[in-house]
C-alpha positions in Angstrom: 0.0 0.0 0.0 2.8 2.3 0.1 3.2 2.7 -3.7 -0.8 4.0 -3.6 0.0 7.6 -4.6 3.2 6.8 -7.2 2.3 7.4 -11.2 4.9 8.0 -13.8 6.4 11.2 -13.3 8.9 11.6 -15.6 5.9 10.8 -18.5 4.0 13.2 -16.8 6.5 15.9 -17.0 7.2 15.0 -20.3 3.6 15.1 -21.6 3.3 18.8 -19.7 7.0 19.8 -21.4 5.6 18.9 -24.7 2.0 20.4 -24.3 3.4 23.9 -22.8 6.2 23.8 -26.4 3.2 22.9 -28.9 0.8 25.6 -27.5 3.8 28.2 -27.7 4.5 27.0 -31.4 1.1 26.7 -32.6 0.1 30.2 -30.9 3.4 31.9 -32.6 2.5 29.9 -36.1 -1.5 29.9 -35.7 -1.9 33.3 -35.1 -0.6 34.3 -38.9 -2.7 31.4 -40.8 -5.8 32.3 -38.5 -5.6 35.5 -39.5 -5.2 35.1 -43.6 -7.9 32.4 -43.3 -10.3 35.1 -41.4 -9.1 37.8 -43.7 -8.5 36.4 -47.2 -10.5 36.9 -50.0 -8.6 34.2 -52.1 -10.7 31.5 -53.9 -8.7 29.0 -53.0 -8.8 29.7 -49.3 -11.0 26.6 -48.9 -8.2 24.3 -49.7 -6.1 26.0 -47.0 -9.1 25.3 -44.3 -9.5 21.8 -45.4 -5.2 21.1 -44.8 -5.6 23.0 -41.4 -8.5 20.9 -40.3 -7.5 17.3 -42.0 -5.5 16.2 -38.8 -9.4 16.1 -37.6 -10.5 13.5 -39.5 -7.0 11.8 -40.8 -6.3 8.8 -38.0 -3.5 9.3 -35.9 -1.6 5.8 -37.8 -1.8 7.3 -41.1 -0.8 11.2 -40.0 1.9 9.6 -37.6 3.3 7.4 -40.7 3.5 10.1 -42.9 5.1 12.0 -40.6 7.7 9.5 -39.5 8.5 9.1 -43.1 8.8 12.9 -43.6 11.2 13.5 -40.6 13.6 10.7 -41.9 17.2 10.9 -42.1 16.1 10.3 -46.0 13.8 13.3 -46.5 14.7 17.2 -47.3 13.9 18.2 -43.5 15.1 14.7 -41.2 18.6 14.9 -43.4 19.2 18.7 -42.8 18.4 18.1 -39.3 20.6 14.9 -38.9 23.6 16.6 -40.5 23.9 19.8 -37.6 22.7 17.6 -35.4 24.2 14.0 -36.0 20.9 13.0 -34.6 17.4 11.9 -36.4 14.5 13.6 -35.7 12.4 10.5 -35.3 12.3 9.0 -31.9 13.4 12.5 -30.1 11.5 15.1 -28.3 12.5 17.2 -31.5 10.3 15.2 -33.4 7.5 14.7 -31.0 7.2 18.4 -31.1 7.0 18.6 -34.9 4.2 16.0 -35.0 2.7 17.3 -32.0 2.4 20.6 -34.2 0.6 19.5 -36.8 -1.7 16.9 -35.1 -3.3 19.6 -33.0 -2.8 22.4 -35.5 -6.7 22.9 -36.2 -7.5 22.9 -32.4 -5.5 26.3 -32.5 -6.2 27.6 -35.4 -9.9 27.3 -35.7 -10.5 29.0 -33.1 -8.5 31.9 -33.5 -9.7 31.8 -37.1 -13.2 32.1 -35.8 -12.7 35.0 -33.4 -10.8 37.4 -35.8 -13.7 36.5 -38.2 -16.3 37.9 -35.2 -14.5 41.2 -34.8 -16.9 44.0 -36.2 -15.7 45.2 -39.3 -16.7 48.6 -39.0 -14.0 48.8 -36.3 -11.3 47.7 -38.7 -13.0 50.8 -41.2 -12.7 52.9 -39.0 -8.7 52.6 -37.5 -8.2 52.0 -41.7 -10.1 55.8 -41.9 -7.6 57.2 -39.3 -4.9 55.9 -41.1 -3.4 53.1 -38.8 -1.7 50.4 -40.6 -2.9 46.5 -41.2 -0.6 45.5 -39.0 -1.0 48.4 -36.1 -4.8 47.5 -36.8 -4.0 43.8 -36.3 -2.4 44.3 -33.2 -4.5 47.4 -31.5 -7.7 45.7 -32.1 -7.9 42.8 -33.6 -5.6 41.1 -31.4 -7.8 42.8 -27.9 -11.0 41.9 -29.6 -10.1 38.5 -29.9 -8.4 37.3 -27.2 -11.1 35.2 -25.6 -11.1 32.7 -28.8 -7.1 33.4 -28.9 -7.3 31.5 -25.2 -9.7 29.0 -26.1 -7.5 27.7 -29.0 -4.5 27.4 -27.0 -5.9 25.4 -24.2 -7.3 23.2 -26.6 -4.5 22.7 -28.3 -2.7 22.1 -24.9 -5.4 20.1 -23.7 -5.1 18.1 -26.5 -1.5 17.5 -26.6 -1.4 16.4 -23.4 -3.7 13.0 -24.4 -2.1 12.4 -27.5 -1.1 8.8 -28.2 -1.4 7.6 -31.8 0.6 10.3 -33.4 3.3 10.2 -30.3 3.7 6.6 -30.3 4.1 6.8 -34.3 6.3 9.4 -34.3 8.6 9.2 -31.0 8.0 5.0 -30.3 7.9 4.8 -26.5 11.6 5.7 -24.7 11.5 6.4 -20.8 13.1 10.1 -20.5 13.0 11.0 -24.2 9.5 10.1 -25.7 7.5 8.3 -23.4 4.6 10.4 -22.9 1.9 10.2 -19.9 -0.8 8.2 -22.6 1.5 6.1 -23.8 2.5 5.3 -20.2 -1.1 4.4 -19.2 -1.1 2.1 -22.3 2.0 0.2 -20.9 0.8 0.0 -17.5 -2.5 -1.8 -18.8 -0.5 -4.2 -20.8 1.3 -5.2 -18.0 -2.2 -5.7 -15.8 -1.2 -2.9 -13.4 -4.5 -1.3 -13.4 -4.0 0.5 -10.1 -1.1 2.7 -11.3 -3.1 2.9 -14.5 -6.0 4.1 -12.8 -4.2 6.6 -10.5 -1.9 8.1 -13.7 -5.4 8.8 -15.8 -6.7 10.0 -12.4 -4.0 12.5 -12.2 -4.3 13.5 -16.1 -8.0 13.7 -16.2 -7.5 16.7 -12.9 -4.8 18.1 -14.7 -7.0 18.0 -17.9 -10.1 19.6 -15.8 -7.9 22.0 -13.7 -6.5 23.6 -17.0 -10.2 24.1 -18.6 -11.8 24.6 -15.3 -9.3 27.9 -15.1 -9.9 29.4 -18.5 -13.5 29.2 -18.5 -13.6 31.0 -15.5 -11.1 33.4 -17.0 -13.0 33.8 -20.3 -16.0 34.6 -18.0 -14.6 37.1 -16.1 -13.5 38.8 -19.4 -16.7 39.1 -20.8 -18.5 42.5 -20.6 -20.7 43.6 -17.6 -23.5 43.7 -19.5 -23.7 40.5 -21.0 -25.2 38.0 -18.8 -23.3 35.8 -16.5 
């Protein structure tokens, strides 16, 4: 009974190292594409949605296989990597990070897309009218405007990084320290029939999970205006 409160630590950590990286990326990366997608008039923007959103419907196999292939010592990016390195992107946390990217890429970008798309356009008229710039108008009001769906899409993508397995396991394989995330932990603790340090590691994720939502709804609605109804 001593051992009651022990899960995987090191996963854990892991998991939360890789979640925390990913949301930075994606916000640093999303922010841009959200805001052409919102903003473009191009014909073609539908093709750019539907890349964006395929890791939604893709499964996790086929993304992860692709991607495992496409970070090889033998492709453009894996070799380039490899030779400043002398390591491979595949099976690192280098890797994991690069898949982790892309797999949760629409859970960012969506939203982000959706909120600059809700900002009033006669607000963007009017900074245009006193001469501010696309980008000054980006930044002074778009940006403000938008930043409840700007947190939403990063704790989803964090959320969601945090229970990935199929693309991880794909992508990184399962190495203690280096790639062995806190899902793919729960999977090995099942297959060896130790359902009591499985239990109590999903325990701890699913409060983590809750603790991180639970916060930034109640931040979201303490941001909303006092005279919408709470």
């Amino acid at each position: 009974m001593d051992d009651w409160y022990r899960v995987d630590g090191q996963a854990l950590l892991l998991s939360l190292r890789l979640a925390a990286w990913t949301t930075a990326v994606l916000v640093v990366l999303g922010l841009p594409v959200a805001a052409w997608i919102a903003f473009s008039r191009a014909r073609w923007k539908f093709l750019a949605e539907a890349v964006v959103a395929l890791p939604l419907v893709l499964p996790p196999t086929v993304l992860g296989f692709y991607l495992l292939v496409g970070l090889g010592p033998r492709s453009p990016l894996g070799g380039l990597y490899q030779a400043v390195t002398g390591r491979i992107l595949p099976f690192s946390f280098e890797g994991l990070l690069v898949a982790s990217v892309l797999y949760s890429l629409p859970f960012a970008v969506q939203p982000f897309a959706a909120a600059f798309a809700a900002v009033d356009r006669s607000l963007l008229e009017a900074a245009e009218s006193l001469g501010a710039s696309r980008a000054r108008t980006f930044f002074r009001v778009v940006l403000p405007l938008s930043r409840p769906g700007i947190v939403a899409g990063a704790v989803l993508a964090f959320a969601h990084t945090l229970g990935e397995f199929g693309v991880v396991l794909m992508v990184g394989g399962n190495l203690p320290g280096a790639t062995r995330t806190v899902s793919i932990a729960i999977f090995d603790d099942v297959q060896a029939l130790d359902y009591a340090r499985a239990g109590r590691t999903s325990l701890l994720l699913l409060a983590v999970s809750f603790a991180v939502l639970g916060v930034t709804y109640g931040l979201q609605r303490r941001a909303r205006p006092s005279w919408l109804p709470r």
